[in-house]
N, C-alpha and C positions, 0 to 999 in steps of 0.2 A: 734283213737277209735279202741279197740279189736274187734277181729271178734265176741264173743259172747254177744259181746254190740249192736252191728250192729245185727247179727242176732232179738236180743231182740227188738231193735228200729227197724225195718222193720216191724215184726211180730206185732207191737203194732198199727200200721197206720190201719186207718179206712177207708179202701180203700171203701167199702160201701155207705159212704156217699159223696168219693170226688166225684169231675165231670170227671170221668176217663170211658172208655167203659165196657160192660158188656164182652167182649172178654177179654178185658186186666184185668177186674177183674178174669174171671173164669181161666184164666193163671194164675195168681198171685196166686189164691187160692192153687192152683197144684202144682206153688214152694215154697211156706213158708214151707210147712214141711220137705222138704227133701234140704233146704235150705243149710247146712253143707257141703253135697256134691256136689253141684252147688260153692259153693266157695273156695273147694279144687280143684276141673276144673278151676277156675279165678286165683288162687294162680300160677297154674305152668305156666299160659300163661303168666303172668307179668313178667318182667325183673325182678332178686332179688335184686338188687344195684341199686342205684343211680336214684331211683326213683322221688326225689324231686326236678332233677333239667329234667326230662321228659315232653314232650307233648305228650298225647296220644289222640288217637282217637277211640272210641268203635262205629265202623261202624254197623248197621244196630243193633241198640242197645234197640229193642223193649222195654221193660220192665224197662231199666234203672239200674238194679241191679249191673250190671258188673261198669257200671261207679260212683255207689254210693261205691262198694267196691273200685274200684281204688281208688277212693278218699282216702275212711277212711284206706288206703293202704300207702298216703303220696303222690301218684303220683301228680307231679307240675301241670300239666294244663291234662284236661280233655274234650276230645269236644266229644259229641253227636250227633250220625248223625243218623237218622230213614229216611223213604220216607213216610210210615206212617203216618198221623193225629193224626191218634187216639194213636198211641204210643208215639208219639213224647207229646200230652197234657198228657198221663199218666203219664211219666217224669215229665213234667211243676208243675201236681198238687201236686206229692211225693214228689218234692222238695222242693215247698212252704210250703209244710205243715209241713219239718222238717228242713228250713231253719235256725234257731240258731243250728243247730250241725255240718253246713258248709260241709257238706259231697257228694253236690249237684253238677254235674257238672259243670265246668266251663262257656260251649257254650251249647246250645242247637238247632241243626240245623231239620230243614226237609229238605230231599234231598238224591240225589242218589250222587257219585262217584261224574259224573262232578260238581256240584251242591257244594261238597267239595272243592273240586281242584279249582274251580272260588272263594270260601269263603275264601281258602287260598292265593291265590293270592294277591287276595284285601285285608287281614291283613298280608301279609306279614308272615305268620305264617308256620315250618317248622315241619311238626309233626317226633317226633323219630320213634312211633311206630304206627302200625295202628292194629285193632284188631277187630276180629269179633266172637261173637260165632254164629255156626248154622245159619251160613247165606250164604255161600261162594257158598251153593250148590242151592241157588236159583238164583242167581246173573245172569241175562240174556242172555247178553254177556261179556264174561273173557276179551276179547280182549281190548274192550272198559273200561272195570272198571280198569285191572294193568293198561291198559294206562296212565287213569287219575290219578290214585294211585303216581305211579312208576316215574311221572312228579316233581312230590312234592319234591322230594329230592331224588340223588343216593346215599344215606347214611340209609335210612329209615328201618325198617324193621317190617315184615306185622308176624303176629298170627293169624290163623283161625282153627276153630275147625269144626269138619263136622262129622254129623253120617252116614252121606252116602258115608261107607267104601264099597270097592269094592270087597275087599278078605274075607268079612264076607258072605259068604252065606245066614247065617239067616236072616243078616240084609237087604241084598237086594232082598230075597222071600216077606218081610214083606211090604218094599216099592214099592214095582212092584206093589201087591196089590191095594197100596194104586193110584198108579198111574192110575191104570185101571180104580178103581173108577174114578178117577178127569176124566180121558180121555173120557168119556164116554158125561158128562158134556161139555168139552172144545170142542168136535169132533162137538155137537150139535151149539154150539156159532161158533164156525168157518165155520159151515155149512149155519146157517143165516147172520152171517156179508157176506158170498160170493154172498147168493141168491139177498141181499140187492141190493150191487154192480156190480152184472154180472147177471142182472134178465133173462138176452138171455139163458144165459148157461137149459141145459137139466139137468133133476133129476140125472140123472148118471152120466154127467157130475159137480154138485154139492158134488155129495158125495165123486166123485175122488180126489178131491181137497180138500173139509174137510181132508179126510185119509192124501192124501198127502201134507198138510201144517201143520201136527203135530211138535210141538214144537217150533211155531210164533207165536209173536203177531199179533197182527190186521195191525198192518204197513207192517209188513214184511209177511203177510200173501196176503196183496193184491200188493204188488210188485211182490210176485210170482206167483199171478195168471194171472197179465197183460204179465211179461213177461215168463208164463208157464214155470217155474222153478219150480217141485215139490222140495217140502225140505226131503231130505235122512236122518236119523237118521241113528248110526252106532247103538245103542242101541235103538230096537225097543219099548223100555217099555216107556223111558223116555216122560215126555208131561210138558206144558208149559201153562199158564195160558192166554192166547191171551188179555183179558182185562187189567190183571196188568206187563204182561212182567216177570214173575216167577215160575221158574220152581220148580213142586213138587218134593221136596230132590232128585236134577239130581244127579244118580251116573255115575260117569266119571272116569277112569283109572288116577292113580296117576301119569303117566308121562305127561299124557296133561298137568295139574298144571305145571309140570316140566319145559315142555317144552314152554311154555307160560314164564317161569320166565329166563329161558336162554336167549330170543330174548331180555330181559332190563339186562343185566348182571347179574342175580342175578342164588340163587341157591333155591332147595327145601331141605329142610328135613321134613321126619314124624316121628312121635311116637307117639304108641299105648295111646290112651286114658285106662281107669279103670272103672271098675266097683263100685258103692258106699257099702263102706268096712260096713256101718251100715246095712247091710240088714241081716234080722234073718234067722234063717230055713236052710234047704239044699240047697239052692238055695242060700242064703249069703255063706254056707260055699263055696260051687262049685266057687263064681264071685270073693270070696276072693285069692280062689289059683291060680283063673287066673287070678291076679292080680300080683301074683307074676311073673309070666312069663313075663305077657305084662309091666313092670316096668323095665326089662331087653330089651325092646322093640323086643322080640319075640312071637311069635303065633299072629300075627294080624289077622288071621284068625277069631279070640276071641273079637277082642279089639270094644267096643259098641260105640268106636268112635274115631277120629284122631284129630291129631294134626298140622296142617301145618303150619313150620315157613318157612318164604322167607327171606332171607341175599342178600346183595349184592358179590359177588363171590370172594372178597377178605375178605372176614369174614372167620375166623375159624370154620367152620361147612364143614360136608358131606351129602353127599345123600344119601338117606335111601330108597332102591325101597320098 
């Protein structure tokens, strides 16, 4: 299927009346129109060869769109992995609902990382590539996720796209913001999960520890208070969702990725994500010239978002700081 067949069939689904969530619908609402440019970002993550004889994996694949285009892309096997519910039945129900155009994932899984890695085990199954958009910056702990990843096969190789660039300025004035908000929120939850469990502790002693257990969950928030281990952020903005284990768009220095993918042999490279060439006005023409730079993968200072591919260190690639 063409892309403007697919965009057509997307855009036709009656997402209103499946049993899909009012989140996933009022997302949904937000990408059908700028849908074009959402799958020229899909296009350059995919391998351009030799897609028919791939297994991919679209990790943390909310919405499902990235692995409905892989599909009508030719790619061989397709799995689905959300942690999600409510994502994971959005998928269920778009698929069933356009099930004669086969364009539907393969697998459809709930789950995190391990949850993968155990799925594949037991089928035996050896993914080439894994892939994620806009999710790599929420992901708990890195440690633990390449772990499981990086198990799968020393042959594999990972795509993840993240707006939570570090060299954009604008873009992390904007997400600090946003973090404040959430912090504000999560400071309060980590402060009654503590009064819960340590009711001894003194008011000023509760808020100590709220402050200083930013960016735990609830597991790891009362390990550090038993054994008073405040947790050190080296970025004081960043905060974590203590309920679900996710952090709001962490921006983190591109060498930690780096350096996280050298301890399994592998390597980093980035490139400058684009801004969408369809946008009118001076503000189109301004995102189209710097389009032209960040294409040359210069001015990332610019780029409204990254690219991170991981190879194993005998791949033909280099590092890109």
């Amino acid at each position: 299927m063409n892309r403007s067949d697919l965009i057509k069939l997307l855009r036709s689904v009656p997402y209103d009346t499946l049993p899909i969530s009012d989140y996933n619908r009022r997302y949904i609402r937000r990408l059908l129109p700028v849908l074009e440019y959402y799958f020229d970002i899909y296009e350059r993550a995919l391998p351009s060869v030799g897609r028919e004889k791939l297994t991919m994996v679209d990790y943390g694949g909310g919405h499902g769109f990235f692995s409905f285009f892989a599909k009508s892309k030719g790619v061989g096997q397709v799995v689905y992995v959300d942690i999600n519910p409510d994502s994971v039945a959005t998928v269920q129900a778009v698929s069933d609902y356009l099930a004669q155009y086969e364009i539907a994932p393969d697998v459809v899984l709930r789950g995190d990382s391990q949850d993968l890695r155990l799925w594949c085990e037991q089928e035996e199954v050896r993914p080439d590539w894994v892939m994620g958009m806009d999710v790599i910056e929420h992901v708990y702990c890195l440690d633990d996720f390449f772990g499981d990843l990086f198990s799968l096969s020393n042959e594999m190789k990972l795509v993840f796209t993240t707006a939570s660039n570090p060299h954009n300025r604008r873009v992390v004035r904007r997400l600090r913001k946003v973090m404040k908000k959430d912090e504000t929120l999560f400071w309060n939850q980590r402060r009654a999960f503590v009064k819960e469990r340590f009711p001894q502790l003194s008011e000023d002693e509760l808020d100590y520890w709220a402050t200083n257990t930013r960016g735990l969950d609830f597991n790891d928030v009362l390990r550090a208070v038993e054994s008073e281990t405040p947790n050190l952020l080296r970025d004081r903005y960043n905060t974590c969702d203590p309920a679900t284990s996710s952090w709001t768009e962490r921006i983190l220095p591109l060498d930690d990725y780096a350096n996280i993918a050298q301890s399994y042999n592998y390597r980093l490279s980035v490139e400058n994500g684009f801004y969408n060439a369809a946008n009118t006005g001076l503000k189109g023409w301004v995102q189209r010239l710097y389009n032209r730079s960040l294409a040359k993968n210069r001015c990332r200072s610019k780029a409204p978002f990254l690219y991170l591919r991981f190879e194993p260190q005998n791949a033909n690639t280099r590092h890109l700081d």
